[in-house]
C-alpha positions in Angstrom: -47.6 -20.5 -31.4 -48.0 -18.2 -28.5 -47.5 -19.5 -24.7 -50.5 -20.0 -22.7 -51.6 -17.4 -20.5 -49.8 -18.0 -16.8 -52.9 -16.4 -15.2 -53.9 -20.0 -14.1 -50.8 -21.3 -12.9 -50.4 -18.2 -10.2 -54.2 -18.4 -9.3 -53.5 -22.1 -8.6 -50.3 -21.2 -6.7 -51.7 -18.3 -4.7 -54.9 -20.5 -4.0 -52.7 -22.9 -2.6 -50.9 -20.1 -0.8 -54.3 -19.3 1.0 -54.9 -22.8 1.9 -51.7 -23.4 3.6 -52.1 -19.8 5.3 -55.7 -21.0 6.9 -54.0 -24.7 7.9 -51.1 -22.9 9.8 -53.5 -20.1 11.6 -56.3 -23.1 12.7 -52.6 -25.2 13.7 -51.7 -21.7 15.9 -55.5 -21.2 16.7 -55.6 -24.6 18.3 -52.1 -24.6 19.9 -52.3 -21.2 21.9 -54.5 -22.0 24.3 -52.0 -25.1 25.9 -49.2 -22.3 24.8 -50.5 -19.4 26.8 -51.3 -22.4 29.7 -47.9 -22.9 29.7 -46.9 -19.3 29.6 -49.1 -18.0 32.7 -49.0 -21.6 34.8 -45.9 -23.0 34.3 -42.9 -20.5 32.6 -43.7 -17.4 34.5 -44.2 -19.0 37.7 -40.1 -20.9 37.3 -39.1 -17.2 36.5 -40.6 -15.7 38.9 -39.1 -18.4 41.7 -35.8 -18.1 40.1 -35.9 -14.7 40.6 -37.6 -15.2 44.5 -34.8 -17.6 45.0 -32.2 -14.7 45.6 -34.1 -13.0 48.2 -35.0 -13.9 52.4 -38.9 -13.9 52.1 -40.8 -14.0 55.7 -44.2 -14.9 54.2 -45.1 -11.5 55.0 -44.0 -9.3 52.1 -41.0 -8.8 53.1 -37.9 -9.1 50.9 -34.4 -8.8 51.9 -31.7 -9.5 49.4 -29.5 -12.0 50.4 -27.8 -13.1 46.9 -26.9 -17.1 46.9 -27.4 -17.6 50.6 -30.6 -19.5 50.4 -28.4 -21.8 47.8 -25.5 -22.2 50.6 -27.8 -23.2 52.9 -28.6 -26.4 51.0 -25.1 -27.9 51.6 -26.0 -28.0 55.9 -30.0 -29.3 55.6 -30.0 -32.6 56.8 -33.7 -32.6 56.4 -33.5 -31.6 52.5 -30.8 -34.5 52.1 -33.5 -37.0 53.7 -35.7 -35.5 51.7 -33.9 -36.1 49.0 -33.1 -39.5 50.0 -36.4 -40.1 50.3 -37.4 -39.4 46.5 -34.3 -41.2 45.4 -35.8 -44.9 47.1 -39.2 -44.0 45.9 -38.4 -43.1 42.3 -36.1 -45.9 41.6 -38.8 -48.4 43.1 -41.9 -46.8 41.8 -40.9 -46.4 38.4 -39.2 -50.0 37.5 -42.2 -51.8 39.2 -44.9 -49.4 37.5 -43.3 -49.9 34.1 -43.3 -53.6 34.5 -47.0 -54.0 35.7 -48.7 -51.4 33.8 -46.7 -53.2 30.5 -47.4 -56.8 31.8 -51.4 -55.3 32.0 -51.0 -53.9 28.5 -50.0 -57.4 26.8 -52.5 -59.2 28.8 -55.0 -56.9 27.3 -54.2 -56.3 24.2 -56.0 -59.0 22.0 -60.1 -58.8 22.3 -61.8 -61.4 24.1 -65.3 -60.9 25.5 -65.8 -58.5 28.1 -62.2 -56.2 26.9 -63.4 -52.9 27.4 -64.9 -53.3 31.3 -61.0 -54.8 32.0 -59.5 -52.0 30.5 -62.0 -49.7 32.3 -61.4 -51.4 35.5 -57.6 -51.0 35.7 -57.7 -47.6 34.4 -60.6 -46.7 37.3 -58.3 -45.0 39.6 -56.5 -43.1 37.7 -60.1 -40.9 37.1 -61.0 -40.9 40.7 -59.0 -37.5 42.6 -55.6 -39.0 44.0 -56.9 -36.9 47.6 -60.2 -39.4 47.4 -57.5 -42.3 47.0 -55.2 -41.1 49.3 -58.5 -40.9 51.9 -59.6 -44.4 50.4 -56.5 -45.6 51.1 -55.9 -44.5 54.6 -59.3 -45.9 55.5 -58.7 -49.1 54.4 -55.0 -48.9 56.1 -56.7 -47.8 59.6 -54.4 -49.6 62.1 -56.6 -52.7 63.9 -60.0 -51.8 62.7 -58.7 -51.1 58.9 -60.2 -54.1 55.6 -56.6 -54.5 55.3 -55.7 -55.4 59.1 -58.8 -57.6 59.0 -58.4 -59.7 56.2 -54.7 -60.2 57.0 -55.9 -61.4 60.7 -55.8 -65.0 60.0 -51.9 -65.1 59.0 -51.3 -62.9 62.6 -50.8 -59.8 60.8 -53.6 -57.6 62.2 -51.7 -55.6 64.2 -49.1 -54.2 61.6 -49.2 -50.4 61.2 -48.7 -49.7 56.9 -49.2 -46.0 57.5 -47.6 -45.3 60.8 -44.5 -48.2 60.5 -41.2 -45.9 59.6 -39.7 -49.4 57.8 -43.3 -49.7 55.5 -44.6 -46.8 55.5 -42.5 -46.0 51.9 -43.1 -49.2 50.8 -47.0 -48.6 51.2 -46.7 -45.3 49.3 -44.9 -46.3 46.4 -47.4 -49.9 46.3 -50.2 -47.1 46.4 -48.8 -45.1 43.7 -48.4 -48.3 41.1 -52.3 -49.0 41.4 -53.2 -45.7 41.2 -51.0 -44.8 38.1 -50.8 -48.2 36.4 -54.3 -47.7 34.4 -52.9 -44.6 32.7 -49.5 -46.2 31.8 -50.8 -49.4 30.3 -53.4 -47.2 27.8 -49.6 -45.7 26.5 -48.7 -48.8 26.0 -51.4 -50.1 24.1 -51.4 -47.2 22.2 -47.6 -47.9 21.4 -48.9 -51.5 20.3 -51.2 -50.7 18.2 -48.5 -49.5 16.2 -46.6 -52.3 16.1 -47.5 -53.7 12.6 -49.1 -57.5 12.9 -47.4 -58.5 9.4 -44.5 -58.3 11.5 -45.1 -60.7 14.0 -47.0 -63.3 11.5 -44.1 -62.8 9.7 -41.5 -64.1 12.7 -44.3 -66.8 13.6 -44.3 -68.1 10.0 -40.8 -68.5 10.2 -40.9 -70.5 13.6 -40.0 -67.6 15.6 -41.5 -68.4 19.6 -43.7 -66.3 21.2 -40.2 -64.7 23.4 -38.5 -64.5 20.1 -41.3 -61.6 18.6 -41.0 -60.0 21.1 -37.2 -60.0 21.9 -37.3 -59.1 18.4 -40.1 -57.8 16.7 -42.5 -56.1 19.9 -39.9 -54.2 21.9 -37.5 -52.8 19.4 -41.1 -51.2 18.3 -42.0 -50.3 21.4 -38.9 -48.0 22.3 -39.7 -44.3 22.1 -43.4 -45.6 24.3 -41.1 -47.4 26.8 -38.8 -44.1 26.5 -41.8 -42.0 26.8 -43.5 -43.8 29.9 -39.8 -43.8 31.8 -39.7 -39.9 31.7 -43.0 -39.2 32.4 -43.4 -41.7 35.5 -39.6 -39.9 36.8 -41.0 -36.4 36.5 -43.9 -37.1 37.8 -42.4 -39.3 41.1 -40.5 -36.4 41.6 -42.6 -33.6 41.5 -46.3 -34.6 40.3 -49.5 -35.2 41.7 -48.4 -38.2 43.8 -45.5 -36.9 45.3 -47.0 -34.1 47.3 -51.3 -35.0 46.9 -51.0 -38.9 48.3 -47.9 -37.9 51.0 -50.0 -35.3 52.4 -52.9 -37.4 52.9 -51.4 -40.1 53.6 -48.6 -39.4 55.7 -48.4 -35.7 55.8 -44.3 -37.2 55.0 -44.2 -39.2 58.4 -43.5 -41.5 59.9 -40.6 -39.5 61.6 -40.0 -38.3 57.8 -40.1 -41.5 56.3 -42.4 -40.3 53.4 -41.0 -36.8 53.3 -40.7 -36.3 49.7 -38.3 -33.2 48.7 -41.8 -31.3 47.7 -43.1 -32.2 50.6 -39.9 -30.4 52.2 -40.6 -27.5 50.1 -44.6 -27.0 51.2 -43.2 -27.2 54.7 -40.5 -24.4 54.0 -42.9 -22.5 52.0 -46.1 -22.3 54.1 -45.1 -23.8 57.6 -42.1 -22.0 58.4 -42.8 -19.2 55.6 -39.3 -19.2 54.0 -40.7 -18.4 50.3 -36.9 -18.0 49.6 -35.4 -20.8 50.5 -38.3 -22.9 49.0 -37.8 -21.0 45.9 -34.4 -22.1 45.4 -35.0 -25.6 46.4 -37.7 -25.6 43.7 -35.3 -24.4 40.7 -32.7 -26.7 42.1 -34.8 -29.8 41.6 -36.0 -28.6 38.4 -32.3 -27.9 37.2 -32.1 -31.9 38.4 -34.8 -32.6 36.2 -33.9 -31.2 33.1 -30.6 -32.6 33.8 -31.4 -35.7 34.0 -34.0 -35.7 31.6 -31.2 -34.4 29.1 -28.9 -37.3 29.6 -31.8 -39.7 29.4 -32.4 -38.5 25.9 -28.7 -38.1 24.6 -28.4 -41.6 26.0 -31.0 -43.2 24.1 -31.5 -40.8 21.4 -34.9 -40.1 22.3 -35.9 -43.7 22.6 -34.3 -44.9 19.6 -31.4 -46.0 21.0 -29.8 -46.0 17.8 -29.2 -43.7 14.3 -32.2 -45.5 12.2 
C-alpha cells in the first residue's frame, strides 16, 4: 500500500501556524499602546533625569557640568533627611493600617446580602473622585474653628484643635486621609484575590470542624498571598512617590506645618520649580527610585513573589 498524501498534515500545521501568528500580533497589537506609554512617560523621562542628574541646571537652560556633585550634596541636606524621615513615618503607618482596613472591608463584604453592590460602591467612592477635590474636601471640612470636623467634636472640648496646621497631627491627618481615600481601590484587590479562593476548600475545613479562625489561618490566607504581596508593593510605591504623596501634601499642607508633611517629592517639586535646581532634583529623583527598586527587589526575593515558599 502506498502512504497517504502528507499534503493535509502540512496544510493543517501551516494553518495552525497562521493562527498562532494572528494570536501573537492582536497579543503585540493590544500591548503596545501601554508599551509605548511606558516608553515616552515613564523610561525616557528616568533616562533623561539620570542623565540631568550630572549637570548644575538654573531652570534657565543653563547646563554646567558638575559630575557627582549634586549626589555629594545629599550627604549635608538636612531638609532632604527630614524629608526623608518624613516618608519613612508615613509609609510604615499608611501602609500597615490601609492593608488591614481595606482587607477587614473586603471580608465584610465579600458574601451577598441585599443592598452589596451600593456598599461596595460606597467605599470605593473616593477613590473615583480627583485626590486634589479630596484634598480641597478635606481641608474644608478640617477648617480650624468654623471646620464640620471642629464642630461636631465641640461637645468633647475639642473645637479648637488645628488637624492641618498642628506640627504633632498634622502627619497623622495625612496618612488617616490617605487610608479613606485609597481603601476602596485596595479592598476590590482583595476581593478579587477571594474570589479565587476555591469554596470546596473552606466547606471542606468546616466539614471537618475547622472554626471560622482556623480557614482562614489555614485555608483564606495561605490563598491570599501573592494579593496581600501585590497590595503591599503597590500601597509602598505609591506612599512614596504616587498620587498621594505629592497631590494631597500640596493641597493639604503644601508639606507644613514647619515641614511636618514634607514628603521627599514634595522636597523635590520645591528643588525643582521653587529654587530651580533641575539638577539636584534630578539626582534626588533617581536616588529614590534606585531605593525603590531596591527595596522592591528584596521584598520579592524575600517572599518569592508572594509565595513565600517553592510550591
Amino acid at each position: 500500500m502506498t502512504a497517504p498524501p502528507a499534503k493535509p498534515v502540512v496544510k493543517a500545521r501551516k494553518q495552525s501556524m497562521t493562527k498562532k501568528r494572528r494570536e501573537a500580533l492582536a497579543a503585540y497589537a493590544f500591548l503596545a499602546p501601554d508599551v509605548i506609554g511606558l516608553l515616552i512617560f515613564v523610561a525616557l523621562p528616568m533616562v533623561l533625569a539620570f542623565g540631568v542628574a550630572f549637570f548644575k541646571v538654573d531652570g534657565f537652560g543653563n547646563y554646567r557640568y558638575v559630575g557627582l556633585g549634586n549626589y555629594r550634596l545629599m550627604a549635608g541636606d538636612d531638609q532632604l533627611w527630614a524629608s526623608l524621615k518624613v516618608t519613612a513615618i508615613y509609609v510604615v503607618s499608611f501602609v500597615p493600617i490601609a492593608f488591614v482596613v481595606s482587607f477587614a472591608l473586603a471580608m465584610l463584604v465579600r458574601n451577598h446580602f441585599k443592598g452589596i453592590g451600593w456598599v461596595r460602591s460606597a467605599f470605593f467612592l473616593p477613590n473615583v473622585v480627583s485626590l486634589v477635590v479630596v484634598g480641597l474636601i478635606w481641608q474644608f471640612l478640617l477648617v480650624d474653628k468654623r471646620g464640620a470636623l471642629s464642630k461636631l467634636l465641640a461637645p468633647l472640648g475639642l473645637g479648637d484643635v488645628s488637624f492641618l496646621g498642628t506640627p504633632s497631627l498634622a502627619l497623622g491627618t495625612y496618612v488617616v486621609i490617605s487610608v479613606w481615600f485609597l481603601m476602596g481601590y485596595q479592598m476590590l484587590v482583595f476581593l478579587a484575590g477571594l474570589k479565587d479562593v476555591p469554596k470546596e476548600l473552606e466547606d471542606a475545613a468546616q466539614i471537618d470542624g475547622a472554626s471560622a479562625w482556623q480557614r482562614f489561618r489555614y485555608v483564606i490566607w495561605p490563598l491570599l498571598r501573592p494579593t496581600s504581596f501585590f497590595v503591599v508593593v503597590n500601597s509602598t510605591i505609591g506612599a512614596v512617590t504616587g498620587l498621594q504623596a505629592f497631590d494631597l501634601v500640596y493641597v493639604l499642607t503644601k508639606g507644613g506645618p514647619a515641614r511636618a508633611t514634607s514628603t521627599v517629592v514634595i522636597y523635590i517639586y520645591e528643588q525643582a520649580f521653587t529654587f530651580n535646581n533641575m539638577g539636584y532634583a534630578a539626582a534626588l529623583t533617581t536616588v529614590v527610585v534606585a531605593l525603590l527598586i531596591l527595596c522592591t527587589g528584596v521584598m520579592f526575593a524575600v517572599t518569592r513573589g508572594g509565595r513565600f515558599d517553592e510550591d
